[in-house]
C-alpha positions as CSV (number, residue, x, y, z in Angstrom):
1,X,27.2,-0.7,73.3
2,X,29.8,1.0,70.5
3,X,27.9,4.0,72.3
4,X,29.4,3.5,75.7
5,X,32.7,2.8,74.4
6,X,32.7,6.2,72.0
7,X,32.1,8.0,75.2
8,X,34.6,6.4,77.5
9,X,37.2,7.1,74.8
10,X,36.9,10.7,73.8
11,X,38.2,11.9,77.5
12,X,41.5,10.3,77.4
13,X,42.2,10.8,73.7
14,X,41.2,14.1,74.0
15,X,39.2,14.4,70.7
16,X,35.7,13.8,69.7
17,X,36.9,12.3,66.5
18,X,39.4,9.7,68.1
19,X,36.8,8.7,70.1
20,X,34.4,8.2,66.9
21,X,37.0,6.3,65.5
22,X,37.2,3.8,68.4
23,X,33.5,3.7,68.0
24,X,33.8,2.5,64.2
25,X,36.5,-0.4,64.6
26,X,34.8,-1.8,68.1
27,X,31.7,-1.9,65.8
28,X,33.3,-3.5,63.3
29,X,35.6,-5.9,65.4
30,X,32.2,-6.9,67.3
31,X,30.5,-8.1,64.4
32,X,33.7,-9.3,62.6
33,X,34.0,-11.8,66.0
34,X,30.5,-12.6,66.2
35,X,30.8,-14.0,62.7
36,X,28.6,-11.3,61.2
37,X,31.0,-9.4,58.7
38,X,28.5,-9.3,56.1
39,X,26.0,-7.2,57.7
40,X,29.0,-4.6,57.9
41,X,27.8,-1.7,55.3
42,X,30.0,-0.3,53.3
43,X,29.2,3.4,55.0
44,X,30.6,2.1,58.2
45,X,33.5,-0.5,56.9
46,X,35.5,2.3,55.0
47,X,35.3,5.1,57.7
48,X,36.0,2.0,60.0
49,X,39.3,0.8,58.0
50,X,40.2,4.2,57.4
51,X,40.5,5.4,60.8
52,X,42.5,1.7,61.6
53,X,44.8,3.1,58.7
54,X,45.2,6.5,60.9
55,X,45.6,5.1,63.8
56,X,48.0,2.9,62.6
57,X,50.0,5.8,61.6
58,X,49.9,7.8,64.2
């Protein structure tokens, strides 16, 4: 599913990495709402917040 969503958002934000991005906090936010935030690793949960951080700024 995050797969779909990485691809339908790198044509509007115009960069492979925004669209990665995306991809990280729908992961996380999908698990985080399905009550699963432990199975989060910590190789995806700090790209993930990271890129919330950068989008946060931009």
């Amino acid at each position: 599913m995050t797969f779909v969503v990485c691809a339908a958002a790198m044509p509007p934000a115009c960069a492979i990495a925004h669209g990665i991005g995306f991809g990280f906090i729908v992961y996380m936010g999908v698990r985080a709402l399905a009550g699963r935030v432990w199975d989060i690793h910590p190789a995806t949960a700090i790209p993930g917040i990271l890129f919330v951080y950068k989008f946060a700024l931009i």
